[in-house]
C-alpha positions as CSV (number, residue, x, y, z in Angstrom):
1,X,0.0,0.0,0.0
2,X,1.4,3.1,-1.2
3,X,1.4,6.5,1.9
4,X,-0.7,8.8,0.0
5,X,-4.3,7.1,0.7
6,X,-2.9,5.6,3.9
7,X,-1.9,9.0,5.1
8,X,-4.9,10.5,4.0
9,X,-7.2,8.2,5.2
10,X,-6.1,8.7,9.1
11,X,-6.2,12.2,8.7
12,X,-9.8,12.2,7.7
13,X,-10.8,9.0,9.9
14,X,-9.2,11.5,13.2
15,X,-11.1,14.6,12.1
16,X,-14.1,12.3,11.7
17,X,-14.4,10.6,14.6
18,X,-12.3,12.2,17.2
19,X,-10.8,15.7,18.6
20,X,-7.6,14.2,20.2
21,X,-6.3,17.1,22.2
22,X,-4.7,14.8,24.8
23,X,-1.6,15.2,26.8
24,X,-1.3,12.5,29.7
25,X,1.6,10.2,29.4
26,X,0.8,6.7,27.4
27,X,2.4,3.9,27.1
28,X,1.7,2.0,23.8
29,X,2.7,-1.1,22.4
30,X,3.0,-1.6,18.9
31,X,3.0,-5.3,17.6
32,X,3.9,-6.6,14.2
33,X,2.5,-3.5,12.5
34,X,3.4,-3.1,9.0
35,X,1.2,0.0,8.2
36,X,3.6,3.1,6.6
37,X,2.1,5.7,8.7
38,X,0.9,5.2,12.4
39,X,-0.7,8.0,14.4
40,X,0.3,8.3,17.8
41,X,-0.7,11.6,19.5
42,X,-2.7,14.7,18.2
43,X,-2.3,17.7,20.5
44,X,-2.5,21.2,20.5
45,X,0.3,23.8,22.2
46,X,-0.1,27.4,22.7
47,X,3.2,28.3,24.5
48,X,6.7,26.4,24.5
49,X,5.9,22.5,25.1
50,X,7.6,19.5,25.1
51,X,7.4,16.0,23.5
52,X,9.3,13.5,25.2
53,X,9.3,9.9,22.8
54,X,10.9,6.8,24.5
55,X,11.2,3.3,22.9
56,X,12.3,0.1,23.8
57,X,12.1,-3.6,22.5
58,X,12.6,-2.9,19.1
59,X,11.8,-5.0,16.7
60,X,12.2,-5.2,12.8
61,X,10.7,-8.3,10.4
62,X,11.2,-8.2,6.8
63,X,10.2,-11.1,4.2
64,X,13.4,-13.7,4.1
65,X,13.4,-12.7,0.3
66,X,14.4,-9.1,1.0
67,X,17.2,-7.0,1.6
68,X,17.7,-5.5,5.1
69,X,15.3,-3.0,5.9
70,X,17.4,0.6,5.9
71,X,16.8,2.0,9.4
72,X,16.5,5.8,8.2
73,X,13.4,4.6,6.5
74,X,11.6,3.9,9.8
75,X,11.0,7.0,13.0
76,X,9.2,9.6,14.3
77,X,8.4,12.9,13.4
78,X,5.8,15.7,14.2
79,X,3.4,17.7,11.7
80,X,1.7,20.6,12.5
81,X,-1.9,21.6,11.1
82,X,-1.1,23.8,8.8
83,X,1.9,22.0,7.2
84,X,-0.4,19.2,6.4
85,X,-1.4,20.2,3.2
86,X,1.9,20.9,1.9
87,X,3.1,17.3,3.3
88,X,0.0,15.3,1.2
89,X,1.2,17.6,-1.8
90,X,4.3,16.1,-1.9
91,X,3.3,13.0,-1.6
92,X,0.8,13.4,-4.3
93,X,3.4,14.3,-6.7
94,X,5.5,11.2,-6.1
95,X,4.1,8.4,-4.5
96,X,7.6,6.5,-3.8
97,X,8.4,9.5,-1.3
98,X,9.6,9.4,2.4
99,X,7.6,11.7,4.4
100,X,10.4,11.6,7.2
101,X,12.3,13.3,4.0
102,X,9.9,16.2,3.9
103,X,11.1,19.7,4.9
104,X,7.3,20.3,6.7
105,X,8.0,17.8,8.9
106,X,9.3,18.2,12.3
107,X,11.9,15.7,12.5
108,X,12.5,13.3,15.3
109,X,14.3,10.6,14.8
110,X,14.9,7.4,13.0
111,X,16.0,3.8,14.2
112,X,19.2,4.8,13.0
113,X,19.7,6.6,16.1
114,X,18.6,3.4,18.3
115,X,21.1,1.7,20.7
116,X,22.3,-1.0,19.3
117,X,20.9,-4.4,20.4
118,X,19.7,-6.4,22.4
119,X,18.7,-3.1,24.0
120,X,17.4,-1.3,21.2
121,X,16.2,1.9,22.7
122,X,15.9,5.4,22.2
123,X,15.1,8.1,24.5
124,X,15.1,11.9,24.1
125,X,12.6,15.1,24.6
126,X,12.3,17.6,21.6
127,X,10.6,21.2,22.5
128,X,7.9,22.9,19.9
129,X,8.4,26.5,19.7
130,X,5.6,27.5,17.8
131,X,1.8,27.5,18.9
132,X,0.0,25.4,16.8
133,X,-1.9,21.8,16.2
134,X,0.1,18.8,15.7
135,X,0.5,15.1,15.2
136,X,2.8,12.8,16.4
137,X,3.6,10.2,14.2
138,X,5.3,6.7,13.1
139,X,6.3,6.5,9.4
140,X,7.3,3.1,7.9
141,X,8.8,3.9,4.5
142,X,10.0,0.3,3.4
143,X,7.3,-1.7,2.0
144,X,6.2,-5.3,3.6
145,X,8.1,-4.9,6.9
146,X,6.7,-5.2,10.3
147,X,7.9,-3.1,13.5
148,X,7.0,-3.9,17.0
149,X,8.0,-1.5,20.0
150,X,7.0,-0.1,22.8
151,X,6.5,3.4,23.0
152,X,6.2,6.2,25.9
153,X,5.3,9.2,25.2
154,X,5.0,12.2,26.9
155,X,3.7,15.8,26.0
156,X,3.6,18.6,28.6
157,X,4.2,22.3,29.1
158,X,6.6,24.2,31.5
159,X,4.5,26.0,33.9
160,X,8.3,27.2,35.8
161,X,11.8,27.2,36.1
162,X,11.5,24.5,39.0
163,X,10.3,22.0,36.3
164,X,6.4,21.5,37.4
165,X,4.9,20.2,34.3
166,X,1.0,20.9,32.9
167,X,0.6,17.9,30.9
168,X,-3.1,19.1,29.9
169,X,-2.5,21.2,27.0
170,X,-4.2,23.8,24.8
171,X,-8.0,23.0,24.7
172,X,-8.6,20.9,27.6
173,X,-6.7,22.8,30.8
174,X,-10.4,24.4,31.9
175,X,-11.8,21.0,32.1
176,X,-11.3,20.3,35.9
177,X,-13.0,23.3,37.1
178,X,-15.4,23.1,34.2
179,X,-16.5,19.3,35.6
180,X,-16.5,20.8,38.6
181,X,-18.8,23.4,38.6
182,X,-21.2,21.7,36.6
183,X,-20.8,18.5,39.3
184,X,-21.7,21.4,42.1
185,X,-24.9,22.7,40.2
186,X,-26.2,19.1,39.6
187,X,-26.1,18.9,43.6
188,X,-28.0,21.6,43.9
189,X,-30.2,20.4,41.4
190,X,-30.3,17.6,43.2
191,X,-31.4,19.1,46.5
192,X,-34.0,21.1,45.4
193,X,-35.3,18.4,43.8
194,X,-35.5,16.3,46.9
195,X,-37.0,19.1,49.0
196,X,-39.8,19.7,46.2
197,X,-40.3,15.5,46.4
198,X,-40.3,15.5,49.8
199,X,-43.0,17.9,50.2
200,X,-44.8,15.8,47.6
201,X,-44.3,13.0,49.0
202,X,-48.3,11.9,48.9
203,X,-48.0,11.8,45.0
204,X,-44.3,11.1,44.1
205,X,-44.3,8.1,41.9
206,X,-41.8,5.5,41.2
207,X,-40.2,7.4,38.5
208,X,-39.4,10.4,40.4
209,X,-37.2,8.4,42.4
210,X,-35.3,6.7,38.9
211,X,-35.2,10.6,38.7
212,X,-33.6,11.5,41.9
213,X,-31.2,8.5,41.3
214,X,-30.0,10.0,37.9
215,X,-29.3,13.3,39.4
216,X,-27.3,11.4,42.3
217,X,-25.2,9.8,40.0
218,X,-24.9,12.6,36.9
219,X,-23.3,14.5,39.5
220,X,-20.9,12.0,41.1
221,X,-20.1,11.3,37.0
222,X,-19.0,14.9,36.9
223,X,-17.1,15.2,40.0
224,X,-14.8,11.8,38.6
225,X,-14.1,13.4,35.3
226,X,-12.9,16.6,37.2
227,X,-10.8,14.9,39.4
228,X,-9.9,12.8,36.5
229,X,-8.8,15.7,34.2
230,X,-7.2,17.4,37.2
231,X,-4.9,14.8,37.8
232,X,-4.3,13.9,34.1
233,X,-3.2,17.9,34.1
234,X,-1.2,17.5,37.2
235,X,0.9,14.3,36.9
236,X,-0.1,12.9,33.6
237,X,-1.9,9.7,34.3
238,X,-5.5,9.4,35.9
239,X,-4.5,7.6,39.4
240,X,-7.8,5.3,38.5
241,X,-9.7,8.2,38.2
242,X,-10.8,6.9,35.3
243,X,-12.1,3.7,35.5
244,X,-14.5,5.1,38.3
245,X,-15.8,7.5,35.9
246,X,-16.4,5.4,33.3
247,X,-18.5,3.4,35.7
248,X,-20.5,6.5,36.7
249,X,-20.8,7.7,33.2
250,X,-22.2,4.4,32.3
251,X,-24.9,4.2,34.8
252,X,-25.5,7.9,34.1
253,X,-25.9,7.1,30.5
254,X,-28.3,3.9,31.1
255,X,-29.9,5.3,33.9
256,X,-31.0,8.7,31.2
257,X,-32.1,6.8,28.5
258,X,-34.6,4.5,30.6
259,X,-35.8,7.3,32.4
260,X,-36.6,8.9,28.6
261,X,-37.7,5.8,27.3
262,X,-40.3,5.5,30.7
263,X,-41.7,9.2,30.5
264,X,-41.8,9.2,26.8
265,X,-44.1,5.8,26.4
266,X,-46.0,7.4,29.5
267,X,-45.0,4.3,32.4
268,X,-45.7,5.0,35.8
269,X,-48.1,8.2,34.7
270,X,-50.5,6.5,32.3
271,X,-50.5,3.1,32.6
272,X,-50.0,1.4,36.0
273,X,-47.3,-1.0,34.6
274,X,-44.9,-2.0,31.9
275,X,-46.9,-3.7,28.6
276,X,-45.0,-5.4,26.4
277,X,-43.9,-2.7,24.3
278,X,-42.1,-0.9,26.4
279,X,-40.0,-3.7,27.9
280,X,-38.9,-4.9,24.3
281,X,-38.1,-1.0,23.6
282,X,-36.0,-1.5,26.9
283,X,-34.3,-4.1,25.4
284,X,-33.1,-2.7,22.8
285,X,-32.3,0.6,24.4
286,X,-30.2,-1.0,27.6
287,X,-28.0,-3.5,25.3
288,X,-26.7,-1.2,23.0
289,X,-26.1,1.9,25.4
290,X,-24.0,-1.1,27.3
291,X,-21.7,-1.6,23.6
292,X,-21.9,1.9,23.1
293,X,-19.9,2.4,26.4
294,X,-18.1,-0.4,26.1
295,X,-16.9,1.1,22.5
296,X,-16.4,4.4,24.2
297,X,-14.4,3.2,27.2
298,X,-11.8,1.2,24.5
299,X,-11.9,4.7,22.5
300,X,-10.8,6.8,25.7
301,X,-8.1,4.4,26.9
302,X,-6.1,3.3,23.6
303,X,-6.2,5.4,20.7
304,X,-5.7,5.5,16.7
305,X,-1.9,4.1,17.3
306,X,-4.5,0.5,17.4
307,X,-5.5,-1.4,14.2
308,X,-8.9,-1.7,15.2
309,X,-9.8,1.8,16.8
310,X,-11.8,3.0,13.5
311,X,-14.0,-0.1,14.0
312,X,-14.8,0.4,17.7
313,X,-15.9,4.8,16.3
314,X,-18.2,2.9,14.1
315,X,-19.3,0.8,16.8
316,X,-19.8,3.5,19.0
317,X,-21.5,5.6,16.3
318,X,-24.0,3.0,15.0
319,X,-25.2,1.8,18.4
320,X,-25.8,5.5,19.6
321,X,-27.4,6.8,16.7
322,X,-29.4,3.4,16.4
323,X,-30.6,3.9,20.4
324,X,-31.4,7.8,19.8
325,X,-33.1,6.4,17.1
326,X,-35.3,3.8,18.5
327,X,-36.2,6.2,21.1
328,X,-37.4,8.9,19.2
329,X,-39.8,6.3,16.7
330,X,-41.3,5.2,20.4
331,X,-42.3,8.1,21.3
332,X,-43.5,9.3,17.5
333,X,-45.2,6.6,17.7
334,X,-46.9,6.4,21.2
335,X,-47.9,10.1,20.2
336,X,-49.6,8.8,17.2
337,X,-51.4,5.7,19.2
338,X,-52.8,8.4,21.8
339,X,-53.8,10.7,18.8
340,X,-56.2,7.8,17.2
341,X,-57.1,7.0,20.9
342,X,-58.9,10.5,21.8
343,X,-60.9,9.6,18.4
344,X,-62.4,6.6,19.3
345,X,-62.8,5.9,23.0
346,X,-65.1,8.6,23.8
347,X,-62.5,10.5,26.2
348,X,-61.2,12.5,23.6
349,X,-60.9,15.4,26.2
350,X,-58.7,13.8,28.6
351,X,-56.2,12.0,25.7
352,X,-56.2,15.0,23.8
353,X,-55.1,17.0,27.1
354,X,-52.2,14.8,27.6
355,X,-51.4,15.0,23.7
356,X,-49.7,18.4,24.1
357,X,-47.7,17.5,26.9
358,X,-46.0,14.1,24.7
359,X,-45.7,16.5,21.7
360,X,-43.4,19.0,24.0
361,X,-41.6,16.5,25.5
362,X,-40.5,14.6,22.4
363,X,-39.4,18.1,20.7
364,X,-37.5,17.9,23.4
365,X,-35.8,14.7,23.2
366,X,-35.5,14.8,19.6
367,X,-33.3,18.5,20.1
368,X,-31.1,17.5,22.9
369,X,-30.7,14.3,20.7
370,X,-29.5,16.3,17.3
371,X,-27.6,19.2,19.6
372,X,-25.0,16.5,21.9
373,X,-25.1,13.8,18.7
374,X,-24.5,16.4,15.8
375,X,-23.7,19.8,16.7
376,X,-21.2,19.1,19.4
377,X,-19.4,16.9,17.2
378,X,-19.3,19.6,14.8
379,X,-18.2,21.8,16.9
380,X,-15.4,19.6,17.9
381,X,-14.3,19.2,14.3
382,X,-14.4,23.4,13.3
383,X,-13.1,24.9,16.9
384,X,-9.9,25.9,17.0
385,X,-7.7,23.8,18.7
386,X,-7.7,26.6,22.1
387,X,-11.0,26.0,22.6
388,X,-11.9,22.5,22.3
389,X,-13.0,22.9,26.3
390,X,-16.0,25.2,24.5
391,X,-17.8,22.0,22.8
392,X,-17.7,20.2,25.9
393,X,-19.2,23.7,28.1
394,X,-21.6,23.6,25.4
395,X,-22.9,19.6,25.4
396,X,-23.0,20.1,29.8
397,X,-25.2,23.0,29.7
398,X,-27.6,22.1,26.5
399,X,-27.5,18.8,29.2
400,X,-28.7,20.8,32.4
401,X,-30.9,22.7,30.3
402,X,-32.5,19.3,29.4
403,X,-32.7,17.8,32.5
404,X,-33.8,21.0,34.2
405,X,-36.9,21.2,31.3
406,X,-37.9,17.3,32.0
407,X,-37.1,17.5,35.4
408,X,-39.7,20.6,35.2
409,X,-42.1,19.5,33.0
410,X,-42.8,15.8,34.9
411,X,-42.7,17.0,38.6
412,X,-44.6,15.3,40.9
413,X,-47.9,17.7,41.0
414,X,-51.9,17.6,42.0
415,X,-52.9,19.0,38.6
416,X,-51.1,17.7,36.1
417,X,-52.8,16.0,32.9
418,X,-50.1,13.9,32.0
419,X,-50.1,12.4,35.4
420,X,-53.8,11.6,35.6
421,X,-54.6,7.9,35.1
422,X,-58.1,7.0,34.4
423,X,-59.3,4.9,36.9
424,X,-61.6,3.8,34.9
425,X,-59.7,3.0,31.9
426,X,-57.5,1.1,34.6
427,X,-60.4,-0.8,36.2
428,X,-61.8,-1.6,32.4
429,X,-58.2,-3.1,32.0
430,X,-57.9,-5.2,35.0
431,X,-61.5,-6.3,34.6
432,X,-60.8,-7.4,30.9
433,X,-57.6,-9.3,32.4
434,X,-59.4,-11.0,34.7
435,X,-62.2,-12.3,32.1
436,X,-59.6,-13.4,29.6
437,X,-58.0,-15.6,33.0
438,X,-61.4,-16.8,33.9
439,X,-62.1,-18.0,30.0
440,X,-58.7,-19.8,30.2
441,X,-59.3,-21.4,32.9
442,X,-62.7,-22.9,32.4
């Protein structure tokens, strides 16, 4: 495979899928990889930073028929945003071409310069000078040979002469107090909301407790990702940090989608139990929320250096989108069901009174849907990379501003004619339940 499409390929695939402004130091491991160009890092630096690449347990394979693979063909090198163009130009114009040999590279190094073996390692810290977005990359410029390594990189800023390091760089150093703040007014959301229950407490439901439980745990999600990105920015690696956010961000995520999947088909307000409906919708809804995180979770902790990373985004994409999806044809659909209700039942006044109320709600859904699924990705793509923190402000507070309208709109309440069930509708149900048991029996 030539470098041109294989270059250009993981340029688009990164901008498609991904804003990679990260910074902690990682530890990959590279393993009989014969692609010719392998990204590594993609990070953004607005002052004087430093990239510090170390290798070790180097490895070179080449088929028994060919000549031994010439080490300045094989290294590391750096490419900045707006050199990129110029760097597929070249390329373009001859396909045979060394990117390591281009003059808009910024040049690393090459296995050339590895100790010789058994050690075979390499270890040294460059500065970048200029602000800009870059790319830290592998190139393997000799055709039909594999590499394996292991590779520690690490990308940080100089925050004084004493040497304390902020290894969360352009676009993501507001994060911890960003999490943070947002964790605090999700407590206070929370609070309220238990005083407003609590003084309810005659005609709080079961879903107003799933309710309270999502708050609980949105905000505990939010307080883990600040302390996660705090210490990424501190010491460069999450001190487990993360794997208990991605366990609160999973229940978060779950926990959200039932509680819109519930309200939206109208459990626990118009109908006095699950039907069958609803529990298939459920699942269908849990199971692929559970991939989707799963896909996410492999996203956050390896990166496109992995063979199979655009195949877990395409996971992660089609199992969303599918969910969101789903969801929104429910409720379209439930809407729909109530509509020919109210014209054949006789209590057209009560169904159509709750009609409104379903219509509002799915708006709802179906914005907050298209805003964190489509615009925010967007938005990630188009910022500039000093503000990549703005797309994630953005997706918390359209977030709080969704949870504060459901939140709002489904309160537990007297008068309220999406929480009135008809008792009789209900006691015409049970009654017709208990004739079709009596017929099978006898």
């Amino acid at each position: 495979m030539t470098i041109l499409p294989f270059f250009a390929a993981v340029v688009v695939v990164v901008q498609l899928f991904s804003s990679l402004t990260v910074a902690e130091i990682k530890s990959l491991t590279i393993s009989n990889d014969s692609r010719p160009i392998i990204l590594l890092e993609k990070f953004g630096i607005i002052e004087i930073g430093h990239v510090t690449v170390s290798v070790s347990s180097v490895s070179v394979s080449s088929p028994s028929s060919s000549p031994v693979p010439d080490s300045s063909k094989l290294g590391f090198f750096v490419l900045s945003e707006e050199s990129l163009p110029e760097v597929l130009l070249e390329l373009q114009k001859n396909f045979s071409f060394c990117v390591l040999d281009s003059h808009y590279i910024l040049y690393f190094f090459t296995f050339i310069d590895l100790s010789p073996p058994p050690r075979s390692q390499f270890n040294r810290s460059y500065p970048i000078t200029s602000p800009n977005d870059y790319s830290l990359f592998f190139a393997n410029c000799v055709p039909e040979t594999r590499v394996s390594m292991n590779v520690r990189t690490e990308i940080y800023h100089n925050l004084d002469p004493n040497g304390s390091r902020d290894y969360s760089l352009a676009g993501s150093t507001q994060l911890p107090g960003l999490y943070l703040v947002f964790s605090l007014c999700y407590l206070s959301f929370l609070c309220f909301w238990f005083c407003f229950c609590w003084n309810n407490k005659q005609i709080v439901k079961r879903i107003h407790i799933l309710m309270t439980v999502l708050l609980l745990v949105k905000s505990l999600t939010l307080f883990c990702a600040a302390m996660y990105k705090h210490y990424v920015k501190v010491t460069g690696t999450a001190h487990g940090w993360n794997i208990v956010f991605y366990i609160f961000h999973f229940i978060t995520v779950v926990l959200l989608f039932m509680v819109i999947v519930l309200v939206g088909n109208g459990w626990c307000f118009l109908k006095p139990k699950l039907h069958d409906k609803e529990k298939k919708l459920l699942m269908i809804v849990v199971p692929l929320q559970v991939l989707a995180n799963i896909a996410s979770i492999v996203i956050g902790e390896t990166g496109p250096y992995t063979q199979d990373w655009v195949i877990w985004n395409q996971i992660f994409l089609l199992a969303d989108i599918t969910c969101c999806c789903a969801i929104v044809f429910a409720m379209v659909w439930s809407m729909c069901c109530l509509r020919e209700t109210s014209k054949t039942d006789g209590k057209a006044v009560k169904s159509l009174a709750k009609f409104p109320v379903f219509r509002k709600f799915c708006v709802l859904v179906i914005g907050y849907l298209f805003f964190t699924r489509i615009v925010v990705v967007v938005m990630k793509m188009k910022a500039d990379f000093r503000y990549q923190w703005v797309s994630n402000a953005s997706e918390e507070i359209a977030t709080l501003a969704f949870y504060s309208l459901m939140f709002y709109m489904f309160r537990p309440m007297e008068k309220n004619e999406y929480f009135d069930v008809d008792d009789e509708e209900e006691t015409a149900e049970l009654s017709s339940r208990y004739k079709s048991l009596g017929s099978e029996t006898i």
